[in-house]
C-alpha positions as CSV (number, residue, x, y, z in Angstrom):
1,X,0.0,0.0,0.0
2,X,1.2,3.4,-1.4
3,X,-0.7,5.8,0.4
4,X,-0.2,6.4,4.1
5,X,-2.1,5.5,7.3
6,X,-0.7,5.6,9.9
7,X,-3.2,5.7,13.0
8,X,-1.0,5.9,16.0
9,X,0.7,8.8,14.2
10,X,-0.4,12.1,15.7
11,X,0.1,14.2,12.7
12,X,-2.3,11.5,10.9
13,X,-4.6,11.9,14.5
14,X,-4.3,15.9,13.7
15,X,-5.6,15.7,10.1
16,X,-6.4,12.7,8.6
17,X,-8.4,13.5,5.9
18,X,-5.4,14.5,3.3
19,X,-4.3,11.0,3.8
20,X,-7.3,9.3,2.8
21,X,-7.9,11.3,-0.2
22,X,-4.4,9.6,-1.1
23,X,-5.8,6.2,-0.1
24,X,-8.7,6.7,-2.3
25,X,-6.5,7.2,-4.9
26,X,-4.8,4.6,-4.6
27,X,-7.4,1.8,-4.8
28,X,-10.7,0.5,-3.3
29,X,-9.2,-2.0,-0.7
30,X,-5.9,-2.0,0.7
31,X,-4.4,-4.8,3.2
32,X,-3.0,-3.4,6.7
33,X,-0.4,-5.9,7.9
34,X,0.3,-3.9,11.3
35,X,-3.2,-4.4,12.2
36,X,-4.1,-7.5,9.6
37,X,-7.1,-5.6,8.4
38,X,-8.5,-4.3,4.8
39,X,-8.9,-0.4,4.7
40,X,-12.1,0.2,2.8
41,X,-11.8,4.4,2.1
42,X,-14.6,4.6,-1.0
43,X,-17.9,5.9,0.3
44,X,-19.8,3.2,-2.4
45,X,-17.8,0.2,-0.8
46,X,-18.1,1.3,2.6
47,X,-22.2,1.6,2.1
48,X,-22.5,-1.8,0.6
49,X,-20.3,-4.0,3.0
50,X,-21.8,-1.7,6.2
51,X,-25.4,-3.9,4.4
52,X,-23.6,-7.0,2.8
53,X,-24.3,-10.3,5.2
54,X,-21.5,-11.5,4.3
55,X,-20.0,-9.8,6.9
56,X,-20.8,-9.3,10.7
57,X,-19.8,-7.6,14.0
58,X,-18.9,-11.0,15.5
59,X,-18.6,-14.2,13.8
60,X,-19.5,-16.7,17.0
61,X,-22.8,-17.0,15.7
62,X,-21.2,-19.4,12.8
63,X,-18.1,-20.2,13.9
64,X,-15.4,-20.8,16.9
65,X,-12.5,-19.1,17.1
66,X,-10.2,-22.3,16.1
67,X,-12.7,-22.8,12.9
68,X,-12.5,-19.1,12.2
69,X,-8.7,-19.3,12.3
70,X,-8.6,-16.4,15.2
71,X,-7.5,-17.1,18.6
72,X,-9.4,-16.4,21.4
73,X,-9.4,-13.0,23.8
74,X,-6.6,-13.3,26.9
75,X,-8.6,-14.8,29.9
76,X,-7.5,-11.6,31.9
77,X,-9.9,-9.6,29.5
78,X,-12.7,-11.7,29.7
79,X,-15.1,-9.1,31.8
80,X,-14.8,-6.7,29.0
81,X,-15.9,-9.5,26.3
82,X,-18.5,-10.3,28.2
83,X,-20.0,-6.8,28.3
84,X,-18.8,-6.1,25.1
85,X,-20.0,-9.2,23.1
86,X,-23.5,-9.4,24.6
87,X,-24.4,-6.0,23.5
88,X,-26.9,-5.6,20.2
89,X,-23.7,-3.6,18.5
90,X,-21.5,-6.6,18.7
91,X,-24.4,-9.0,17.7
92,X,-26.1,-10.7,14.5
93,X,-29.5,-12.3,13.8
94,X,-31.2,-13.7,15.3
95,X,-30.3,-12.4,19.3
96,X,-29.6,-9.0,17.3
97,X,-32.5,-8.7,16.2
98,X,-34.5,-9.9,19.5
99,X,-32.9,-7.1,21.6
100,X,-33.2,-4.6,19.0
101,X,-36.9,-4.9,18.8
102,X,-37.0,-4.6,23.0
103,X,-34.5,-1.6,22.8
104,X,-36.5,0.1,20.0
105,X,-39.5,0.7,21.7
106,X,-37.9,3.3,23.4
107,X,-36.2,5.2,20.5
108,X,-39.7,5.4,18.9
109,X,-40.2,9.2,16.8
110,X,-42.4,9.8,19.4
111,X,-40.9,8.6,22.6
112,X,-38.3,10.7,21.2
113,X,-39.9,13.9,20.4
114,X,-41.3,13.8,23.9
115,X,-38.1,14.2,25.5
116,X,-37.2,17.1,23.8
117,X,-38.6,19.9,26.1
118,X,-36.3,18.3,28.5
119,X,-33.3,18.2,26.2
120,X,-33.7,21.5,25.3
121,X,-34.1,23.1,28.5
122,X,-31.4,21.2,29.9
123,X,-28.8,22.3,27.2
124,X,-30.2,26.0,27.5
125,X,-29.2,25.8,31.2
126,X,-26.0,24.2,30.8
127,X,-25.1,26.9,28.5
128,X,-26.4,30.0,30.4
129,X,-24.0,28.7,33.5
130,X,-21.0,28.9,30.8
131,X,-22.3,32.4,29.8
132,X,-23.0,33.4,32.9
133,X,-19.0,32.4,34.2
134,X,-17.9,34.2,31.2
135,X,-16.6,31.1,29.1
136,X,-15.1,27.7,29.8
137,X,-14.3,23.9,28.8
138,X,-17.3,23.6,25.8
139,X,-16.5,20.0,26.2
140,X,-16.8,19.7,29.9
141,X,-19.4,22.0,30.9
142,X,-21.8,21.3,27.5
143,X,-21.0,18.5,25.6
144,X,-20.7,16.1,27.8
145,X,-23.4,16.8,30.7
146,X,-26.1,17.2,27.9
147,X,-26.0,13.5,26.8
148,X,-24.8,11.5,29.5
149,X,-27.8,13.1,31.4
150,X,-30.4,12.5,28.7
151,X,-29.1,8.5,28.1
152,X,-28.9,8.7,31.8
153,X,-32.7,9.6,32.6
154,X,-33.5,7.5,29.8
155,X,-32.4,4.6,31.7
156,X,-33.5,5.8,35.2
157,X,-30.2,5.8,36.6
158,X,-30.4,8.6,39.4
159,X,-28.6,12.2,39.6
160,X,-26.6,11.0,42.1
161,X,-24.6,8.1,40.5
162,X,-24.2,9.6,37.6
163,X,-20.4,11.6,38.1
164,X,-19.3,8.0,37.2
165,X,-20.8,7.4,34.2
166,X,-18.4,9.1,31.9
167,X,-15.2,7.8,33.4
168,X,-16.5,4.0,32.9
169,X,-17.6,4.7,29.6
170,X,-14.3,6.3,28.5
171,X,-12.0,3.2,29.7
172,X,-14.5,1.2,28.3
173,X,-14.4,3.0,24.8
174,X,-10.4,2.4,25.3
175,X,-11.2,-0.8,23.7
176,X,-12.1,0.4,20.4
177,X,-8.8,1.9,19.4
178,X,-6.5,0.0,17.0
179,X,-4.2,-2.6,18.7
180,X,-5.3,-1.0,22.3
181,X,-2.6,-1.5,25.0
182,X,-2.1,-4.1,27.9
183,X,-2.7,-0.7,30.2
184,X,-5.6,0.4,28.1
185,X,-7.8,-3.0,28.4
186,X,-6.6,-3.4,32.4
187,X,-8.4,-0.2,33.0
188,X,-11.5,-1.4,30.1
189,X,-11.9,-5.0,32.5
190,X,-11.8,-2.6,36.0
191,X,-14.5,-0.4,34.1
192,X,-16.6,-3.3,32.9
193,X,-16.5,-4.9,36.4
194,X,-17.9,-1.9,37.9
195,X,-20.3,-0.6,35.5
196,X,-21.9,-4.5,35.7
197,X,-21.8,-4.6,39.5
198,X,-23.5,-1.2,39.7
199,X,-26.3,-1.6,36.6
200,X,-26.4,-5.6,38.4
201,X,-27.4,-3.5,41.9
202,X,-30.1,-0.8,39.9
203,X,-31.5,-3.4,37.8
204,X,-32.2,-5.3,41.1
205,X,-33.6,-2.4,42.5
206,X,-36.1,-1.9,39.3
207,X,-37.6,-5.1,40.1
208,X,-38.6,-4.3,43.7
209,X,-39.4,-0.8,42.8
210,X,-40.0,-0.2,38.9
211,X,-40.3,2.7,37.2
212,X,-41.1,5.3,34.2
213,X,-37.4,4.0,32.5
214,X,-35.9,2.0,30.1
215,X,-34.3,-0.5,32.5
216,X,-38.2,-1.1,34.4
217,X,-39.5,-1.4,30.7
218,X,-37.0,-4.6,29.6
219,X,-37.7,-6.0,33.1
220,X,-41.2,-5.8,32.3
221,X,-41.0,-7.2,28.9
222,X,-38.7,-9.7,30.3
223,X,-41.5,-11.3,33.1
224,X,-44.1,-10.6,29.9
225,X,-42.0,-13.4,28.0
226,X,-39.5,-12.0,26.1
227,X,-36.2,-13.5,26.5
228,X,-33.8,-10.9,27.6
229,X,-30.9,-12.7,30.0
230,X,-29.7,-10.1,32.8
231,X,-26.2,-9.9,31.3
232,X,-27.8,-9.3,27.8
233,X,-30.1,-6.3,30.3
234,X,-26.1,-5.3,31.3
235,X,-24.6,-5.0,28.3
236,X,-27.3,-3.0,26.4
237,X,-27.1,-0.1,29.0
238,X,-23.6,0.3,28.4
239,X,-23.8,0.0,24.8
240,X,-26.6,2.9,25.3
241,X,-24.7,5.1,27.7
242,X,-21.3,4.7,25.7
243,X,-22.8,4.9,22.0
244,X,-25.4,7.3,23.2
245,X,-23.1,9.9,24.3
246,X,-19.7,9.4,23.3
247,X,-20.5,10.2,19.5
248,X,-22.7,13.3,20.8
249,X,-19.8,14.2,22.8
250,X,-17.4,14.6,19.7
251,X,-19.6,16.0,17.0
252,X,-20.3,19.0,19.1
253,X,-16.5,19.7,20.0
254,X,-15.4,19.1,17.0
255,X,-17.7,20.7,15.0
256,X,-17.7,23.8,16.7
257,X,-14.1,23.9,16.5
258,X,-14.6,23.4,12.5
259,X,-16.9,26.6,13.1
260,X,-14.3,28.2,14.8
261,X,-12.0,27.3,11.9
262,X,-14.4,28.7,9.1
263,X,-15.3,32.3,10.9
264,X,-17.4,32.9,7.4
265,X,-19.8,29.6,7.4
266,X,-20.1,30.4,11.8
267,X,-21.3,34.0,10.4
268,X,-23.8,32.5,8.2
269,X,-25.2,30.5,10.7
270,X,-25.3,33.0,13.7
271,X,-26.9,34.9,10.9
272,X,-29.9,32.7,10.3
273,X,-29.7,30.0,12.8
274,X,-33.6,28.7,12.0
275,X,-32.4,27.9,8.4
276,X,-29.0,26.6,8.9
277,X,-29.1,24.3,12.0
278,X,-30.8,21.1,10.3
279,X,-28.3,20.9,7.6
280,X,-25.3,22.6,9.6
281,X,-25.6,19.0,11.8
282,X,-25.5,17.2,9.3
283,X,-22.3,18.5,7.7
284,X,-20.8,18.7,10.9
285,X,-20.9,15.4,11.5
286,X,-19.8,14.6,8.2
287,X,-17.3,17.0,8.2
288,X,-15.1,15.8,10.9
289,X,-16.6,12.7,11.9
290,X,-16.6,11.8,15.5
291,X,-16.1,7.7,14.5
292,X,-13.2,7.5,11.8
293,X,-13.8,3.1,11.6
294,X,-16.3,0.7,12.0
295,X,-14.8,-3.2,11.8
296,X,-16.5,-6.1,10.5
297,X,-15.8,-9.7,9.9
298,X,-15.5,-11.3,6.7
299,X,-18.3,-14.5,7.5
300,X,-18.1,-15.5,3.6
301,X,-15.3,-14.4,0.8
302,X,-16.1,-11.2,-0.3
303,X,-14.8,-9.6,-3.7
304,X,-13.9,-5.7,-4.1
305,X,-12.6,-4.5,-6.9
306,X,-10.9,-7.5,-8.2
307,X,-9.3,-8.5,-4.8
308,X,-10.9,-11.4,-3.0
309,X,-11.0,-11.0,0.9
310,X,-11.4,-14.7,2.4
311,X,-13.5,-15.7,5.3
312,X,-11.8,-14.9,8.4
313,X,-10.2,-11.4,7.6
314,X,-11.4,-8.2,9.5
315,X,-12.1,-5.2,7.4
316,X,-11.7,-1.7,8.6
317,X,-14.4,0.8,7.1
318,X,-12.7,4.5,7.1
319,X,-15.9,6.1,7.6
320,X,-13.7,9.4,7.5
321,X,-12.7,8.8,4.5
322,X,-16.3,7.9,2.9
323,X,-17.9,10.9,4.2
324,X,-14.9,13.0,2.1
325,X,-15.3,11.1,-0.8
326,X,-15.7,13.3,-3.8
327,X,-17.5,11.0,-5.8
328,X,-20.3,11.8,-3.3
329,X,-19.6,15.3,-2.1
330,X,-19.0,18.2,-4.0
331,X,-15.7,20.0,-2.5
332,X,-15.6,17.5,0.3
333,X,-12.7,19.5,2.1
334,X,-15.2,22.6,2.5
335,X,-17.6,23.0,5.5
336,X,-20.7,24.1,3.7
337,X,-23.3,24.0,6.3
338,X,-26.0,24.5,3.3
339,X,-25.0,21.1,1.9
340,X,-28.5,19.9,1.1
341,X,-27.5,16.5,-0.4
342,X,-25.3,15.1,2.7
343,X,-25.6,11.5,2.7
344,X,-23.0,10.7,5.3
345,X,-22.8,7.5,7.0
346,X,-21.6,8.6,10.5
347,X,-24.8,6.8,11.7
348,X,-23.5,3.7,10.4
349,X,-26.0,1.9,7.8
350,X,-27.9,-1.8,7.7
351,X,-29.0,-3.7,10.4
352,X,-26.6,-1.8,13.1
353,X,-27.6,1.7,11.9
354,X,-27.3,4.1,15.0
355,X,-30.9,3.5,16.8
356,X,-29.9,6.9,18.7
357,X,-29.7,8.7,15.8
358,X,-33.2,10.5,16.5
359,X,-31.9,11.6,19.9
360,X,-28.4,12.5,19.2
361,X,-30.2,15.0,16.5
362,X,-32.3,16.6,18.9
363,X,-29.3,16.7,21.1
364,X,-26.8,18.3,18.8
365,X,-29.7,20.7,17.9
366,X,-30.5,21.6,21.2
367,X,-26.7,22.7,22.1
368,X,-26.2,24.4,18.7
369,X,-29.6,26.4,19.3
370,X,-28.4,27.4,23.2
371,X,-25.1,28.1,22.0
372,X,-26.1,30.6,19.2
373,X,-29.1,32.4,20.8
374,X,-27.2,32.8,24.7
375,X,-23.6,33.4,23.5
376,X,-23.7,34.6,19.2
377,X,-20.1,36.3,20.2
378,X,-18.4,32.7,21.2
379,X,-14.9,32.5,20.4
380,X,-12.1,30.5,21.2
381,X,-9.5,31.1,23.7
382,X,-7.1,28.5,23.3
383,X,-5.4,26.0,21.1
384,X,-7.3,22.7,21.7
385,X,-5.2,19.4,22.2
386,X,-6.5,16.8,20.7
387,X,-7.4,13.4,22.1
388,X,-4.5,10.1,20.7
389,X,-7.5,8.1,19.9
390,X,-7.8,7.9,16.2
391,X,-11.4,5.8,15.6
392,X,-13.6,7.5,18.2
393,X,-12.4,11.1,17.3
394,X,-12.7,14.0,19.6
395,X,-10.9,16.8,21.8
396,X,-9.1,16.9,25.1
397,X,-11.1,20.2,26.1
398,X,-12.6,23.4,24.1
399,X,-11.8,26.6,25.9
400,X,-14.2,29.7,25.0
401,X,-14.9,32.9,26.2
402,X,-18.1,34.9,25.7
C-alpha cells in the first residue's frame, strides 16, 4: 500500500483527511499488515459492506475461534468480552434482532420527540452557566453533561450516581482503538467490572421498585415473556450510555471547533440559525466525523474490486474517508453548512444503523440552538489538544470565552 495510514501517528490523529484522499486514490481495498485488516476508504464500498451479510460484527454465531482461524481473547480480559459481546452492537441475527426490537420501543419518533422539552431546556441551562461564568471547557461543561444526562434519565439511573458514568464509559471506549494496549484494556476490564456490579445492583432495585425508565420497561417485557438474560439487560445499557453519548460528545466539540476554523460559514449560521441548524448538523458530523472506523468480519469471501477477501479477515471501514469522498460530495474538504444532499454514513448503515440517531439529532440541535441564541459572540481562547485516539475522534477540552 502506497498511500499512508498511519493511525498511531499524531500528525495523521491531527488531520487525517489528506491521507485518505491519497488512499482513495490509490485503490478500493488496501491490506494493513500492522493491524491485519482491509482499509475500505470509498464511500460506495463502505455503504455496501456496512449492508452485505457476508459480513458481521462477531462471527460466534457461525463459527469458533479455532474454525474461524482467530485465537481467542486473553482470559484476563474476559469481563470486558462479556460486556462487550453481549451487546446488540456486537451481535447478528437472530439475538440481534430480538434485543433490538426490545430496545426500540424506546427510540420510537415519538418517545423521542417527547423528551425534547427536557433536552432542550437542559442544554439551555447548561449553557447559560458557561455564559454566565464568562466562558469555559465547551467539552466539559456542554458537551458532555447534555447526553450523558439525557441516556442517563433515559435509563433511570439517578442524579446522584451519575459523576461515574463518563469515566466507565471512557476506559470502556479504550477498547475500540486500533491494537489498544495491555494498560488500556486493564483499566477497560476494571470499568466493565464496575459498571456491571453497579447496573447488576439498579436493575435489582427496578424489580422491587420499577419505574417510568428504560431498565423497568426490559424488566417488564422480560416477566411478559421476552427473552432478555440479565447480562444481555447489562450490556445494552452500556452500549446505550457509551454509543449514546460518546459520538454526541465529539460531533459538538469538534464541529464547533470546524466553526471556529471557518469564521465565514459560523457567520452565516449566527446569521440565520432557524435555516441553517438542520443541515449545519448534518455536515458537521460529516465534516469531521466523531467515528473514523467501523470493523466487520469477513463471515463468507467477499470480492472488491478484483481483490478477494477470504472468510476470516477483519475489514476496517474508514468512515472518515467515505464521508470525504468526492465521488459523493462536492468540494468534500469545504464545510458548507447549506449542503443539502449530505448522505454521510456517521450513523453507520444496515441492520446496526445508530438507533440513537433521533436523539443524538435533537441533542446536537439543542446545544447548537443554546449556544447561538445565549452566546452569538463565542470565540475560542485556546489552542485545543487533541485526544491520541484515532477511531472515536474528539478533543481533550474546548476553551471559550463569551
Amino acid at each position: 500500500m502506497d498511500a499512508p495510514f498511519a493511525p498511531w501517528s499524531p500528525e495523521f490523529v491531527a488531520d487525517p483527511y489528506p491521507a485518505y484522499a491519497r488512499l482513495r486514490a490509490a485503490g478500493r481495498v488496501h491490506y494493513f499488515e500492522p493491524t491485519d485488516q482491509w482499509l475500505v476508504p470509498h464511500h460506495a464500498d463502505v455503504s455496501a459492506l456496512l449492508r452485505d451479510r457476508r459480513l458481521g460484527r462477531t462471527y460466534l454465531h457461525r463459527f469458533t475461534h479455532e474454525e474461524f482461524g482467530r485465537q481467542a481473547p486473553p482470559p484476563e480480559h474476559e469481563p470486558f468480552h462479556v460486556l462487550n459481546d453481549n451487546g446488540m452492537l456486537d451481535l447478528e441475527a437472530p439475538t440481534h434482532t430480538r434485543i433490538r426490537r426490545l430496545v426500540s420501543k424506546a427510540f420510537t419518533p415519538r418517545t423521542v420527540q417527547q423528551l425534547t422539552p427536557y433536552v432542550e431546556e437542559l442544554a439551555d441551562r447548561l449553557v447559560r452557566e458557561l455564559v454566565d461564568d464568562g466562558g469555559g471547557d465547551l467539552a466539559a461543561r456542554v458537551a458532555e453533561p447534555l447526553p450523558v444526562a439525557v441516556i442517563a434519565q433515559m435509563l433511570g439511573i439517578p442524579e446522584s450516581d451519575r459523576d461515574q458514568l463518563r469515566p466507565w464509559s471512557a476506559d470502556i471506549c479504550g477498547m475500540y482503538e486500533l491494537s489498544p494496549s495491555e494498560e488500556t484494556a486493564g483499566r477497560a476490564v476494571t470499568a466493565s467490572l464496575e459498571f456491571s456490579a453497579y447496573l447488576r445492583e439498579l436493575i435489582a432495585v427496578r424489580r422491587e421498585k420499577p419505574g417510568d425508565d428504560l431498565i423497568s420497561g426490559l424488566i417488564a417485557a422480560h416477566d411478559e415473556g421476552e427473552t432478555l438474560s440479565e447480562q444481555e439487560m447489562i450490556s445494552t445499557c452500556v452500549l446505550l450510555l457509551n454509543a449514546g453519548h460518546e459520538a454526541t460528545v465529539n460531533a459538538t466539540v469538534n464541529g464547533w471547533y470546524a466553526l471556529f476554523q471557518n469564521p465565514a460559514q459560523l457567520a452565516a449560521l449566527r446569521a440565520d440559525p432557524a435555516a441553517l441548524i438542520p443541515t449545519a448538523m448534518e455536515e458537521l458530523m460529516r465534516y469531521d466525523t466523531p467515528l473514523q472506523l467501523f470493523e466487520r468480519w469477513v463471515l463468507d469471501d467477499i470480492e472488491v474490486d478484483g481483490t478477494v477477501i477470504p472468510r476470516g479477515s477483519e475489514v476496517a471501514l474508514l468512515f472518515g474517508s467515505a464521508n470525504h469522498d468526492p465521488a459523493v460530495f462536492t468540494a468534500p474538504a469545504e464545510l458548507d453548512l447549506a449542503r443539502a444532499e449530505n448522505p454521510h454514513i456517521s450513523f453507520s448503515a444496515g441492520i446496526h444503523y445508530c438507533i440513537g440517531a433521533p436523539l443524538a439529532r435533537i441533542e446536537l440541535a439543542a446545544s447548537l440552538g443554546a449556544l447561538l441564541r445565549r452566546a452569538p459572540g463565542l470565540t475560542l481562547a485556546a489552542e485545543p489538544e487533541r485526544k491520541p485516539n484515532f477511531v472515536i475522534r474528539g478533543l481533550r477540552e474546548l476553551v471559550v470565552q463569551v
